[in-house]
N, CA and C atoms as a LAMMPS dump frame, in Angstrom:
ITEM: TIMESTEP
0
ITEM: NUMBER OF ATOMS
207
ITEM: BOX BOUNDS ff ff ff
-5.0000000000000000e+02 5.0000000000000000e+02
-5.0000000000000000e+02 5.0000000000000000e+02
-5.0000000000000000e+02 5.0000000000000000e+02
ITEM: ATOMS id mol type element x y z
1 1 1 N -394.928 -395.348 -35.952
2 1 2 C -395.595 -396.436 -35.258
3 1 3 C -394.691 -396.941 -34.137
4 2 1 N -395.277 -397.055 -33.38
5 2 2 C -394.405 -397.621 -31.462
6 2 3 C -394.55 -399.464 -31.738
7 3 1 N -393.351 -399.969 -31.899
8 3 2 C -393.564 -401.272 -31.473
9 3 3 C -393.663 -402.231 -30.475
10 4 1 N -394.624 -403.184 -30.515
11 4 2 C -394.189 -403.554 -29.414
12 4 3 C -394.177 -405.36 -29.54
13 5 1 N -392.691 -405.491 -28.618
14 5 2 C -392.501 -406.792 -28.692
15 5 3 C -393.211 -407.742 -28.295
16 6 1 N -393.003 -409.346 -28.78
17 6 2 C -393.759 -409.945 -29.011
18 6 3 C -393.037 -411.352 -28.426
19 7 1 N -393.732 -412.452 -27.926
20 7 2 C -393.461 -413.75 -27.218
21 7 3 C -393.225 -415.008 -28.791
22 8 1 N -392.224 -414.722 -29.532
23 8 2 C -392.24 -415.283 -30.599
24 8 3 C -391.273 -415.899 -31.06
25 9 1 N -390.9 -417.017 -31.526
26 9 2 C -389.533 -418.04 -32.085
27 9 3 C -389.902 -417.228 -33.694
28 10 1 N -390.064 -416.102 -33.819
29 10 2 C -389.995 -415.61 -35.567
30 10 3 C -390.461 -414.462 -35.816
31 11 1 N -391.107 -413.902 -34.865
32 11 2 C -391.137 -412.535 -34.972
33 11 3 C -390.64 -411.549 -33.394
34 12 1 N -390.385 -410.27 -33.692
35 12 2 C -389.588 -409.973 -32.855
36 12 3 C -390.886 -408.57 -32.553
37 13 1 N -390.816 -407.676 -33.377
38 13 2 C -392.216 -407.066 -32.532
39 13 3 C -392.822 -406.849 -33.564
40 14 1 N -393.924 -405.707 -33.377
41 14 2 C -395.41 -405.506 -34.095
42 14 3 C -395.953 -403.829 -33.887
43 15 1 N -396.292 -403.192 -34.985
44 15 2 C -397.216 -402.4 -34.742
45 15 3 C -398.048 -402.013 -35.609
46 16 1 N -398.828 -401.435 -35.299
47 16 2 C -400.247 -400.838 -35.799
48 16 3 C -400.54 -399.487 -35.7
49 17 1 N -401.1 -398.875 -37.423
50 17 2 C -401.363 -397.584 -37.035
51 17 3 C -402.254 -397.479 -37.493
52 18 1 N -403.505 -397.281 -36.644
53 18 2 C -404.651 -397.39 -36.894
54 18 3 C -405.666 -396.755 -38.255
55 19 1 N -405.074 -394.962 -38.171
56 19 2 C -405.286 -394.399 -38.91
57 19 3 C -405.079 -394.249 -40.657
58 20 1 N -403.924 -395.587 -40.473
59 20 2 C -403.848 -395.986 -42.009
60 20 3 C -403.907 -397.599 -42.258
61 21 1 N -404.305 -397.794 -40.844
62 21 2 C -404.716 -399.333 -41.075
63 21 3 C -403.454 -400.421 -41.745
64 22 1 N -401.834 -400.005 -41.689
65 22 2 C -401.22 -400.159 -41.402
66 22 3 C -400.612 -401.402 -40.571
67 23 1 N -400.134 -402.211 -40.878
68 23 2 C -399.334 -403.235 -39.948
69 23 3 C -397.809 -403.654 -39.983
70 24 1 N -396.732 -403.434 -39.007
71 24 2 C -395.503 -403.386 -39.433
72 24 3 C -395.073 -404.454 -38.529
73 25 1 N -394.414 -405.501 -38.719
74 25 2 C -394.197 -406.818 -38.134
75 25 3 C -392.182 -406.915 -38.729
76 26 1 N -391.543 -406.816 -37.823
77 26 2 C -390.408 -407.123 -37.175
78 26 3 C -389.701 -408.398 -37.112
79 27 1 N -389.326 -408.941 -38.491
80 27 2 C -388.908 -410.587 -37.551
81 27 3 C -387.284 -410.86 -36.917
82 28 1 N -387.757 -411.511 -36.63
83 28 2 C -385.765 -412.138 -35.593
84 28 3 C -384.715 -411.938 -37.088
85 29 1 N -385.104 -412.517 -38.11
86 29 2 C -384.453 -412.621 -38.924
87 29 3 C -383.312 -411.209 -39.612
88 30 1 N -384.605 -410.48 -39.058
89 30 2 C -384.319 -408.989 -39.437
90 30 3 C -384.686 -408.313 -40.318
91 31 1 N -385.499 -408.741 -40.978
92 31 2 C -387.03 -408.287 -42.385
93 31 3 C -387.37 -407.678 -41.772
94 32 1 N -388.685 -406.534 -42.3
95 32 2 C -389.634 -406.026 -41.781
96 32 3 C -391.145 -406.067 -42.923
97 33 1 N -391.651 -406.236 -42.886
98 33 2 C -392.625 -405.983 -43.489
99 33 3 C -394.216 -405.537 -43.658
100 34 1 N -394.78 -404.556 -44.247
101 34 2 C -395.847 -403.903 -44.068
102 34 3 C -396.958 -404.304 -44.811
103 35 1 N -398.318 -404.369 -43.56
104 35 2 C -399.292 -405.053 -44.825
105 35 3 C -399.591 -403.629 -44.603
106 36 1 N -401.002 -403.724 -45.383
107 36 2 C -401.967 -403.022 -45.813
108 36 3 C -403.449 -403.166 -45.384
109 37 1 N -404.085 -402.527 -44.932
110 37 2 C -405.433 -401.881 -44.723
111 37 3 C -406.013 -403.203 -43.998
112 38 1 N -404.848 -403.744 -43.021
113 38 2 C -405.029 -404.346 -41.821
114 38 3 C -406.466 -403.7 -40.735
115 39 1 N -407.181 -403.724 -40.122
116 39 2 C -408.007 -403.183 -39.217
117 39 3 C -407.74 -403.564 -38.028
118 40 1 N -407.927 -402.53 -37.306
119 40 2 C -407.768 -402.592 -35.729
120 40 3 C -408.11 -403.785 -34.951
121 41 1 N -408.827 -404.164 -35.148
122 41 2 C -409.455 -405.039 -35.031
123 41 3 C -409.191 -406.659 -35.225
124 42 1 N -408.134 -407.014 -36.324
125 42 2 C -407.299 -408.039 -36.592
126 42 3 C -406.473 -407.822 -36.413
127 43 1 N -405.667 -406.268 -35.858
128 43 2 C -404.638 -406.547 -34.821
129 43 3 C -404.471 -406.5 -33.737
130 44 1 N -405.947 -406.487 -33.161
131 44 2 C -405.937 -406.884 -31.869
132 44 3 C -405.684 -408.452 -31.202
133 45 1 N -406.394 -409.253 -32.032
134 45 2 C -406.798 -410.456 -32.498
135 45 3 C -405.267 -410.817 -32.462
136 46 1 N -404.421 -410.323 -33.183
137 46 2 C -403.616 -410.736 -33.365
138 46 3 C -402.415 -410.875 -32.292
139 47 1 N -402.739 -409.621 -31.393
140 47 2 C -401.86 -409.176 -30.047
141 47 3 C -402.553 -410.141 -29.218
142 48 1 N -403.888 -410.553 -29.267
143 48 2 C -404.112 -411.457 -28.01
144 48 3 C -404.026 -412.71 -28.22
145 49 1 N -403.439 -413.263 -29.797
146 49 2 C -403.748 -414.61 -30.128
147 49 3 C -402.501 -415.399 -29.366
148 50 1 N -402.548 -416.684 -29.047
149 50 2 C -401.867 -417.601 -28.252
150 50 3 C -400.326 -417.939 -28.877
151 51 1 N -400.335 -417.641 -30.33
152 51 2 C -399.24 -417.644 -30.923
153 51 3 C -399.202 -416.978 -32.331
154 52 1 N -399.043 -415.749 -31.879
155 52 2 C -398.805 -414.923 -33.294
156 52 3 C -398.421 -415.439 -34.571
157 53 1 N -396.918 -415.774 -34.315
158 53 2 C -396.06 -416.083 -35.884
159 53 3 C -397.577 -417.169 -36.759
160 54 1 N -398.601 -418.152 -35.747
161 54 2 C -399.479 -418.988 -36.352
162 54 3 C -400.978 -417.993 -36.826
163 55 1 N -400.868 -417.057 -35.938
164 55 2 C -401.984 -416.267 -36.536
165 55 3 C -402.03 -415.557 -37.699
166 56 1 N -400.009 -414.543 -37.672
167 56 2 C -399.589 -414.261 -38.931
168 56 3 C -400.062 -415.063 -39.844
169 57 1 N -399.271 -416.245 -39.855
170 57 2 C -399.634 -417.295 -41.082
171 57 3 C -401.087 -417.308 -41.786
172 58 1 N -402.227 -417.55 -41.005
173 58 2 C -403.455 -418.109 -41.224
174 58 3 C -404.291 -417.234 -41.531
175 59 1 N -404.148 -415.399 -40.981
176 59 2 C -405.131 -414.618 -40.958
177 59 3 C -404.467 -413.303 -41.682
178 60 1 N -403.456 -413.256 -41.851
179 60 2 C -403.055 -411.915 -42.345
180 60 3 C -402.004 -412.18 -43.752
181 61 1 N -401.346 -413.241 -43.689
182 61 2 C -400.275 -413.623 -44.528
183 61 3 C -401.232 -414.09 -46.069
184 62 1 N -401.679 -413.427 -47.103
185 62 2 C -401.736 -413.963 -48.293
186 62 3 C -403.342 -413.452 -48.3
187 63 1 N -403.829 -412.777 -47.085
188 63 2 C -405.289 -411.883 -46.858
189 63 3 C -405.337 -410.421 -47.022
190 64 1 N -403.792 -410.11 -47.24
191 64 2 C -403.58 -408.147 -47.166
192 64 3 C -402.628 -408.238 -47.7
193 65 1 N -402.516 -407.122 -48.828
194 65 2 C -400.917 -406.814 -49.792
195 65 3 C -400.035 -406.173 -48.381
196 66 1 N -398.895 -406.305 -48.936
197 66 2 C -397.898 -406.249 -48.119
198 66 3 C -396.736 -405.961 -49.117
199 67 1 N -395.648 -405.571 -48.538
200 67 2 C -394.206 -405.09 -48.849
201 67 3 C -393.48 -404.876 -47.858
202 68 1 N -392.053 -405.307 -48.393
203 68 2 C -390.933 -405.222 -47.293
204 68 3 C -390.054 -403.901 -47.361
205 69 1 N -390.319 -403.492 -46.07
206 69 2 C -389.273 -402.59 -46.295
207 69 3 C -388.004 -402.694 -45.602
């Protein structure tokens, strides 16, 4: 997956692979972590939203299993 950075006080970049629906999010901190069966579609949403780290929170965080790798 190609990341790409992000305008964020908490995350650092983002990507998406469509074909496994896949989401890999990058933070400053230096975590990484992967949801699951994310759709294209809410990560688009998510690339155009006004402030990610708040979209993370509200739309993807505690809505898709996830693990850190």
């Amino acid at each position: 997956m190609k990341h790409q950075s992000v305008s964020s006080s908490t995350i650092q970049s983002i990507a998406h692979d469509p074909s496994t629906e896949t989401l890999e999010v990058k933070f400053n901190n230096g975590s990484t972590y992967r949801y699951s069966d994310v759709p294209a579609s809410v990560h688009s949403d998510l690339m155009d939203s006004s402030s990610v780290g708040k979209f993370l929170n509200s739309h993807i965080k505690g809505q898709y299993s996830h693990e850190q790798v």
